[in-house]
C-alpha positions in Angstrom: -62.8 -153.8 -121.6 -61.8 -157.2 -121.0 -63.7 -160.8 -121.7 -65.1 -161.8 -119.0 -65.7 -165.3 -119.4 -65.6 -167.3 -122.5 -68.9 -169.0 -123.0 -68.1 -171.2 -125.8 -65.0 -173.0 -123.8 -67.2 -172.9 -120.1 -70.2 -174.9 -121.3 -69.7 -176.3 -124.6 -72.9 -178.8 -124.9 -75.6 -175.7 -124.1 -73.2 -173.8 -126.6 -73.4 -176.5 -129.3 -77.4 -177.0 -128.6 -77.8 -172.8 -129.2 -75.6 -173.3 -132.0 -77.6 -175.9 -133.6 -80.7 -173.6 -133.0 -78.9 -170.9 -134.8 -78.2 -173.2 -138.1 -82.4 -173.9 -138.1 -82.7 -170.2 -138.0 -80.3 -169.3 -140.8 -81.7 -172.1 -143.0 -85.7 -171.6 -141.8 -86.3 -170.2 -145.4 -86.5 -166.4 -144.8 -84.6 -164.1 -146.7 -81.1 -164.2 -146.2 -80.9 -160.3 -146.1 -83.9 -159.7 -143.5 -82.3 -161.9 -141.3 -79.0 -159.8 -141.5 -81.7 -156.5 -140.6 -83.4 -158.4 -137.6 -80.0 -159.4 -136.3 -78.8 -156.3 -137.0 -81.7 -154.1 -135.0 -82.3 -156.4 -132.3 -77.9 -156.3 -131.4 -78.0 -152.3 -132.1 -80.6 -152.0 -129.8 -78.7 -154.4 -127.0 -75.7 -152.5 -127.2 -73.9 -155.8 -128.1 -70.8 -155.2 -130.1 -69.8 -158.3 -130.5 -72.7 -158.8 -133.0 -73.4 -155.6 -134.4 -69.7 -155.6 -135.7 -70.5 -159.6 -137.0 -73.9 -158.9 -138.6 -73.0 -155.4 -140.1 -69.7 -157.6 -141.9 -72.4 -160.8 -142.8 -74.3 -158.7 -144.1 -71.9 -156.9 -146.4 -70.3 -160.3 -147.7 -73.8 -161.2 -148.6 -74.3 -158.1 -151.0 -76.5 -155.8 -148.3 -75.1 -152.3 -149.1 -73.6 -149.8 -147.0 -76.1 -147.3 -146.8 -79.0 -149.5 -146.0 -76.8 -150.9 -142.7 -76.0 -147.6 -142.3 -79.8 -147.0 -141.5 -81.1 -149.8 -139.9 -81.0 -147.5 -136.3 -83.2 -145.0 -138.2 -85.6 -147.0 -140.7 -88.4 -145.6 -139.8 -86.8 -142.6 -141.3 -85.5 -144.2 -144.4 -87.2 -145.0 -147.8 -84.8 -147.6 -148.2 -86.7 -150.2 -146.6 -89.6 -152.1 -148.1 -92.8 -152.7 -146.2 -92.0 -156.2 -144.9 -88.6 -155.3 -144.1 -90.2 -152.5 -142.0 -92.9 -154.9 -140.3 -90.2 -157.4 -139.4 -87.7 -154.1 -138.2 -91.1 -152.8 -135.9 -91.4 -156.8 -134.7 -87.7 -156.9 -133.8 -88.0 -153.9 -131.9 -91.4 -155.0 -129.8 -89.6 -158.3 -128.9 -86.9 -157.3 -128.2 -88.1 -154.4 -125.4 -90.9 -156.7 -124.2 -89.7 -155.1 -120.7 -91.0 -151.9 -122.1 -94.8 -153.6 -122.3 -97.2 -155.5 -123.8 -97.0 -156.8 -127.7 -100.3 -155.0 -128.8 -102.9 -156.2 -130.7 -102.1 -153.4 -133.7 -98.1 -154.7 -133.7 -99.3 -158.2 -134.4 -102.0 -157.3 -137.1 -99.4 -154.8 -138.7 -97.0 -157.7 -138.7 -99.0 -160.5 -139.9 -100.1 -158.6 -143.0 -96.7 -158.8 -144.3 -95.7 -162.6 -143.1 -97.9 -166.0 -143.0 -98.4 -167.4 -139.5 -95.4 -169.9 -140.7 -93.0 -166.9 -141.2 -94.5 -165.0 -138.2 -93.1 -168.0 -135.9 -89.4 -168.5 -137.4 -89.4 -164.3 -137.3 -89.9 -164.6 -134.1 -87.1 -167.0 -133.1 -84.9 -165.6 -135.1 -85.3 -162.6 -133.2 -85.8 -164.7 -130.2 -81.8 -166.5 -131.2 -80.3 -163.2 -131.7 -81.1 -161.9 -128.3 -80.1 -164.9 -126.9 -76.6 -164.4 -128.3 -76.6 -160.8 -127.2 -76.7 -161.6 -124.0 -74.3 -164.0 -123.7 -72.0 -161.3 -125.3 -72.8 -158.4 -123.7 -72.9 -159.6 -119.9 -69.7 -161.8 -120.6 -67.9 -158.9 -122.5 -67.1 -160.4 -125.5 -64.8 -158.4 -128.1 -65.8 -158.2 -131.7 -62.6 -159.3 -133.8 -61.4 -155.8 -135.0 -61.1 -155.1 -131.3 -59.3 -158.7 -130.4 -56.5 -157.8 -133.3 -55.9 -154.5 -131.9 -55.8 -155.7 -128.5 -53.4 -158.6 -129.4 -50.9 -156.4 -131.3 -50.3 -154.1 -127.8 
């Protein structure tokens, strides 16, 4: 696979704009760690690389273990997750497939009982930023760094 088309370097004032969005979403006052999760889900589920590879390392740096990245594509399986972290994992998943249907009443109540209507709106567009950078990577092919060293050493 090859990049298609840098983003950054063809239109650098959107860039900078979604960039600046990202800051307010990394410093909105939720938990470092459930951002990680959100960002996390919301990429595996995209099949962006780019950012699974980014979040999965962020993540680590920041203390998340391994086991609990390990099964972020299977928490509802896992004990390892605490309530909130699973409402905000369900929420990730519902807005992020909103081609699959509607956000149901029951997704919202089950959601709002763990986060304050405050929380509930920076969740959501912190979910909303990551899939915005997903697909800018995934339709543009954009190579995770592991992949851009092995590619620059053949």
């Amino acid at each position: 696979m090859q990049p298609r088309l840098n983003f950054h370097q063809a239109s650098p004032e959107i860039i900078k704009n979604v960039r600046a969005l990202n800051k307010a979403v990394d410093e909105c006052g939720l938990d470092k760690m459930l951002l990680h999760l959100i960002k996390l889900r919301a990429s595996q589920i995209n099949g962006c690389s780019y950012c699974v590879d980014m979040h999965s390392h962020e993540a680590r740096e920041d203390g998340e273990s391994e086991q609990r990245l390990y099964l972020v594509s299977a928490w509802r399986e896992s004990p390892l997750f605490s309530e909130r972290e699973r409402a905000a994992l369900a929420w990730t998943e519902k807005l992020t497939r909103l081609a699959d249907g509607l956000v149901e009443d029951e997704a919202f109540e089950d959601v709002s009982r763990h986060f304050t209507e405050d929380e509930l709106v920076k969740l959501s567009v912190a979910i909303g930023m990551i899939n915005v950078w997903n697909r800018l990577c995934v339709p543009f092919q954009s190579i995770h760094p592991i992949r851009e060293q092995r590619l620059a050493a053949e």
